[in-house]
C-alpha positions as CSV (number, residue, x, y, z in Angstrom):
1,X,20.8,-33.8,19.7
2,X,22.3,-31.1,21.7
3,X,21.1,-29.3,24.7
4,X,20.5,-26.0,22.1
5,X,19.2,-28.7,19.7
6,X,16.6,-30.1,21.9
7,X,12.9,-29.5,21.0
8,X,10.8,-29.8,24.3
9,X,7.0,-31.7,24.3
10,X,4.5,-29.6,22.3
11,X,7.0,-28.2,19.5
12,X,6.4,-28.8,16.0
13,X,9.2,-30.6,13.8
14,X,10.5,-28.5,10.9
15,X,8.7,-30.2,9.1
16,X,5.6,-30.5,10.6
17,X,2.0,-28.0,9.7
18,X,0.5,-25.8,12.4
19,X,-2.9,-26.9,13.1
20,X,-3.9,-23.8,15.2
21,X,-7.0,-21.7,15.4
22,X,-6.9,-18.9,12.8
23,X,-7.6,-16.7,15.9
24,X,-4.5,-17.7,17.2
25,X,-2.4,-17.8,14.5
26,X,-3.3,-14.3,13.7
27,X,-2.1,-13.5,17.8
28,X,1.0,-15.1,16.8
29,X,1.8,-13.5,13.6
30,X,1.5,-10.4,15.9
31,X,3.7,-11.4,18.8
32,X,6.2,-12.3,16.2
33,X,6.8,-8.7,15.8
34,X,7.4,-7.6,19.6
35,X,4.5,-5.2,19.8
36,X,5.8,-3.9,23.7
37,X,9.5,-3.6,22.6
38,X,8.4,-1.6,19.1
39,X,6.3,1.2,21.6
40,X,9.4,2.3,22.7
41,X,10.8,2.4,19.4
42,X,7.7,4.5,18.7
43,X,8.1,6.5,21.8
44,X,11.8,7.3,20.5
45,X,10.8,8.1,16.4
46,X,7.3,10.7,17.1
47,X,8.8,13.3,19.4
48,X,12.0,13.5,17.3
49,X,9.6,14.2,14.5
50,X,8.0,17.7,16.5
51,X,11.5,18.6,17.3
52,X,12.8,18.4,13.7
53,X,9.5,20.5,12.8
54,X,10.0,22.9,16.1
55,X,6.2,22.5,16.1
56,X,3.8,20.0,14.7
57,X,4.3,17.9,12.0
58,X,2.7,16.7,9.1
59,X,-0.1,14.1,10.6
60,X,-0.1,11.9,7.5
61,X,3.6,11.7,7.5
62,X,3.5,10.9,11.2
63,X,1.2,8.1,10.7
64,X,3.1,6.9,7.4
65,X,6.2,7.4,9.5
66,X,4.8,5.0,12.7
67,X,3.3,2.2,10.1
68,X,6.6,1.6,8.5
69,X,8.7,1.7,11.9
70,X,6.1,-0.8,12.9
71,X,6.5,-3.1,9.9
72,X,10.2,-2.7,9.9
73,X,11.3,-2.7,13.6
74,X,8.5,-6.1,12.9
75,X,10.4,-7.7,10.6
76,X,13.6,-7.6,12.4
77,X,11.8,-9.1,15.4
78,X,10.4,-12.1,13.6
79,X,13.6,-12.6,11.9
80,X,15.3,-12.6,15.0
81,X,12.7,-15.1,16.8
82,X,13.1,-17.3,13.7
83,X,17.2,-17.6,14.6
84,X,16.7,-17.9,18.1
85,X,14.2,-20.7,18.1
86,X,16.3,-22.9,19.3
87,X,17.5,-21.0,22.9
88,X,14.5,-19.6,23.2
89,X,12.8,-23.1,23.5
90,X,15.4,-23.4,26.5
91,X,14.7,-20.1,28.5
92,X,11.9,-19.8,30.6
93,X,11.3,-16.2,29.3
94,X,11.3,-17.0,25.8
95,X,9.2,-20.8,26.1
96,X,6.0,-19.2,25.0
97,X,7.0,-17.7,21.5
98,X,5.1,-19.0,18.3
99,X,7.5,-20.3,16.8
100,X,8.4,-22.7,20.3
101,X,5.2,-23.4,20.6
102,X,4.5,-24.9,17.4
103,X,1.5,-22.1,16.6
104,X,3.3,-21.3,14.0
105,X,6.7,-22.8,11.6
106,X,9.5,-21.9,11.0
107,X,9.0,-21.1,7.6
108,X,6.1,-19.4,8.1
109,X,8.2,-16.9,10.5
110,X,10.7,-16.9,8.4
111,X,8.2,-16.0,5.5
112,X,6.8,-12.8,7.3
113,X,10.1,-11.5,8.9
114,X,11.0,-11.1,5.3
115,X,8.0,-10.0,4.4
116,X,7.6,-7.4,6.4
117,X,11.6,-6.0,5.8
118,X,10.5,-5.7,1.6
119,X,7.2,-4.1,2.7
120,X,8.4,-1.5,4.8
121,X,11.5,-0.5,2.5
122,X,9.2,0.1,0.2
123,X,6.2,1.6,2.8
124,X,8.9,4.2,3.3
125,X,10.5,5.1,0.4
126,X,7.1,5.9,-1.7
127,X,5.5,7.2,1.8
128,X,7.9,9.2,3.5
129,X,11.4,9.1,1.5
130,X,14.2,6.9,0.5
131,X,17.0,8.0,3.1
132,X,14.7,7.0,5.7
133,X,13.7,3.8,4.0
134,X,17.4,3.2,4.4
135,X,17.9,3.8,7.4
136,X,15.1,1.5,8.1
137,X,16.5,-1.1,6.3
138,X,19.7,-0.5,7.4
139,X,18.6,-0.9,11.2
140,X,16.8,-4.2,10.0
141,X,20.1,-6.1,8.7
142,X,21.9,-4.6,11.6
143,X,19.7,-6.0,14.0
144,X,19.3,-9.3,12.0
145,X,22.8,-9.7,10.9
146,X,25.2,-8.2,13.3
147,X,23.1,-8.7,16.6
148,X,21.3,-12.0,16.5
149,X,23.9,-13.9,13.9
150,X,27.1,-12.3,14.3
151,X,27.5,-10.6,18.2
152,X,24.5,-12.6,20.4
153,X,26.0,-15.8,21.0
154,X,29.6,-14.8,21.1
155,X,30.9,-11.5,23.4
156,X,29.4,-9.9,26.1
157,X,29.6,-6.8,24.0
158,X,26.6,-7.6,22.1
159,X,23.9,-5.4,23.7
160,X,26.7,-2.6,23.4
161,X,26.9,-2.6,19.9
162,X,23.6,-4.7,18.7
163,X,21.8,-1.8,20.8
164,X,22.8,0.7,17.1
165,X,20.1,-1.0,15.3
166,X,17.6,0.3,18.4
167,X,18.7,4.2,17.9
168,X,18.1,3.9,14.4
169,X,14.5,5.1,14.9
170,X,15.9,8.5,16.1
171,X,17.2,9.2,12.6
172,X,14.6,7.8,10.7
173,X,12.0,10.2,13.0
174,X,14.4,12.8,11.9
175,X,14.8,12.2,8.6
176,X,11.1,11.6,7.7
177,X,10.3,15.3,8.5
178,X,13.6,16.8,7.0
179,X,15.1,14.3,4.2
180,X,18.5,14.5,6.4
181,X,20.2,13.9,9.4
182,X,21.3,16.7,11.9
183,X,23.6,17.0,14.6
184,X,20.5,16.8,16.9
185,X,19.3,14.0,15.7
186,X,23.3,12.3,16.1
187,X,23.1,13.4,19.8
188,X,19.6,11.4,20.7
189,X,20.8,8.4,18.6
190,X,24.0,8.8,21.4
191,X,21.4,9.0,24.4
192,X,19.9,5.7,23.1
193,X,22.9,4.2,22.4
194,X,24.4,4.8,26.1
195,X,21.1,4.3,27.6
196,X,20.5,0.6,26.3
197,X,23.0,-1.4,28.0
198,X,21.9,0.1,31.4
199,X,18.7,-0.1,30.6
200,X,19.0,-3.7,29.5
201,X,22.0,-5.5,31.6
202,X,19.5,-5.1,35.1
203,X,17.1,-7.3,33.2
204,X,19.7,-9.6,32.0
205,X,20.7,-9.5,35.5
206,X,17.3,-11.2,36.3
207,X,17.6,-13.9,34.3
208,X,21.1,-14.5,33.6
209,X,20.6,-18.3,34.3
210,X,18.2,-18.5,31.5
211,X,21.7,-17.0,29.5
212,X,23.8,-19.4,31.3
213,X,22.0,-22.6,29.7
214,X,22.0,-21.9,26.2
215,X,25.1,-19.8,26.4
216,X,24.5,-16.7,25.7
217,X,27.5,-14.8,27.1
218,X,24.9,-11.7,28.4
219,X,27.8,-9.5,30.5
220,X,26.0,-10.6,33.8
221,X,26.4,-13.8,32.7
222,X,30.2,-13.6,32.5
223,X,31.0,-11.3,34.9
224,X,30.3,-10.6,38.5
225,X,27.2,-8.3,39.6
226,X,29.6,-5.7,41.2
227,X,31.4,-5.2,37.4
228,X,28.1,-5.2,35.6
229,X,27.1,-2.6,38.4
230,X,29.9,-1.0,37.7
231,X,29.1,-0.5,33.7
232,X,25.8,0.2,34.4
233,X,27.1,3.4,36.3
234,X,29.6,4.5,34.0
235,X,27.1,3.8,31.0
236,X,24.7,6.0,33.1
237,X,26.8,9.0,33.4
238,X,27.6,9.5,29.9
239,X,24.2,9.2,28.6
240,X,23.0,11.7,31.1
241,X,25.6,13.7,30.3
242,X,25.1,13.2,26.2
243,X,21.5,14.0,27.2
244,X,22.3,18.1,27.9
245,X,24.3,18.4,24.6
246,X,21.1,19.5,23.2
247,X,21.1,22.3,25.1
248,X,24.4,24.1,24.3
249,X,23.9,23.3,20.6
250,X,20.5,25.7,20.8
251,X,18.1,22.7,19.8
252,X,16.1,22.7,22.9
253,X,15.6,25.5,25.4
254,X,14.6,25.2,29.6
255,X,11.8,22.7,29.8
256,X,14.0,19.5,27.7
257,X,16.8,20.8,29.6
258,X,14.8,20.4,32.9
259,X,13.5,17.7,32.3
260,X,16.7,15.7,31.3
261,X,18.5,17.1,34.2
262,X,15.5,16.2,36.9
263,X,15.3,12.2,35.4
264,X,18.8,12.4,34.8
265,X,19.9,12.5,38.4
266,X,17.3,10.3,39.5
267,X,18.2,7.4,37.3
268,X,21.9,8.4,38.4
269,X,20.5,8.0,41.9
270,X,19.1,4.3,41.2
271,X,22.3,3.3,39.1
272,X,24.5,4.3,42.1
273,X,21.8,2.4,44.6
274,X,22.4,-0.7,42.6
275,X,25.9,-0.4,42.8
276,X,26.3,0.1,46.4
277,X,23.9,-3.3,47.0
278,X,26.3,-5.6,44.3
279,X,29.1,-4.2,46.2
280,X,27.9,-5.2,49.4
281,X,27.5,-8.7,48.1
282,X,23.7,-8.3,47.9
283,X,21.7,-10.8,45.9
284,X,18.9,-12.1,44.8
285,X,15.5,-9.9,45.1
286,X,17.2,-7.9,47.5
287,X,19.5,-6.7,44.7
288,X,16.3,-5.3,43.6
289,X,18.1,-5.0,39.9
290,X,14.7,-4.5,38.3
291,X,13.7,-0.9,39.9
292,X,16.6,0.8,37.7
293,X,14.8,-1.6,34.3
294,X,11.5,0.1,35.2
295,X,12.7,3.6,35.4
296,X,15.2,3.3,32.4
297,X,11.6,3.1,30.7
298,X,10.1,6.0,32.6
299,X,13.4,7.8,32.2
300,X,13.1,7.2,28.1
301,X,9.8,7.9,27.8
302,X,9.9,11.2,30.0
303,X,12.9,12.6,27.9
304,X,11.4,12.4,24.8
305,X,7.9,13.7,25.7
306,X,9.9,16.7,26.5
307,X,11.5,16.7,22.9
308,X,8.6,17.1,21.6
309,X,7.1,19.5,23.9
310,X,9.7,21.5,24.3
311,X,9.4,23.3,20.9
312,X,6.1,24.7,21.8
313,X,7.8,26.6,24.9
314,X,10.6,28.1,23.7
């Protein structure tokens, strides 16, 4: 066998039956989906929804709305953990999944994943409406298909342009409330779309040697930390300045505008920071790569509170 081939002690066969705990077969089914990774999804799909309202919106739709991101943005998760099996029974960060761990199969992932996609297509379009089942769907397969199977393993690109099927919750937020797609909702599917590579290239930065030995060609991995330093910057500015597009285009008033503009310049501030230690030759946890992967969180999570708040100010 291969390196990626190799199945370390404690994995089941393909062939093999869990013999877990019910209890813990019911924690893996859920860890299959990436509960943390789907609250920013979440975080990303409600506030669009008050925006798109300018006020509150329909609770049952918001709840109907959140239950089919969950089971969608689930599926593709599982899916994807069902592919990678095999490097993520390499990488220290990964070695704890269900399906490494033998808690649960591979066909019983694979099973669910799919599960879960038929589920929430329909969980959408009888719930909320069929353009933002599609979308749904659509950000599944892209996810599935053109992230994990086609882009992953092969160009450095492939958080650049996997990160689409990660904005998709924007429109489907928008599009549950309205049964279209607006030019504010194309702008915040932009901020998302410039904000995930420097969100997640400081992480890959962490743990590019768990990359390195499956082969993963993560842009850290191929590339010096001055260059990825670099992108993170340049990423930076044009999502900050994609942010403020709301503003001219009369969709938000002052309080989005200062709120973008206040984390704006202070994740500018970190992205620079990092910069100036990769260019000094700075490594290791002096780098201190992680600080800007916290804040892109905060930064995320700030900006769209004040989506939804700002309607009730203006």
């Amino acid at each position: 066998m291969t390196a990626v081939e190799s199945r370390p002690a404690g994995v089941l066969a393909p062939n093999q039956e869990s013999r877990a705990p019910f209890p813990a077969r019911v924690k893996a089914y859920i860890a299959l989906t990436k509960p943390r990774i789907i609250e920013l999804l979440l975080i990303t799909t409600v506030p669009v929804m008050f925006l798109a309202a300018q006020g509150v919106p329909d609770l049952g739709l918001v709840v109907a709305t959140c239950v089919g991101g969950y089971l969608s943005a689930g599926g593709a998760n599982a899916l994807n953990m069902y592919i990678d099996r095999d490097i993520d029974a390499l990488m220290t960060r990964t070695a704890q999944r269900p399906l490494v761990t033998g808690v649960l199969t591979p066909r019983e992932g694979l099973v669910f994943g799919l599960a879960l996609g038929v589920t929430s297509t329909l969980w959408f379009g009888f719930l909320v409406n069929w353009l933002s089942a599609a979308l749904a769907l659509g950000a599944l397969l892209f996810y599935v298909v053109v992230y994990t199977l086609l882009l992953k393993r092969r160009t450095a690109q492939n958080i650049v342009w996997g990160g689409i099927a990660g904005c998709m919750p924007v429109l489907i937020g928008w599009s549950s409330v309205t049964n279209e797609v607006s030019w504010a909702a194309v702008v915040l599917f932009l901020v998302i779309f410039f904000w995930t590579p420097p969100h997640y290239w400081p992480l890959s930065m962490k743990v590019k040697d768990d990359y390195a030995r499956v082969g993963v060609p993560m842009l850290p991995v191929v590339a010096s930390n001055r260059v990825v330093a670099r992108q993170i910057v340049r990423y930076s500015w044009v999502m900050v300045g994609v942010s403020l597009l709301l503003w001219p285009l009369g969709y938000v008033g002052w309080f989005y505008t200062a709120v973008a503009l206040a984390a704006g310049g202070w994740w500018l501030w970190e992205a620079h920071a990092l910069q100036s230690r990769a260019k000094a030759g700075v490594t290791g946890a002096k780098l201190k790569e992680m600080r800007l992967f916290h804040w892109s969180i905060t930064y995320v999570s700030l900006l769209f509170i004040a989506v939804a708040v700002d309607p009730f100010l203006r």
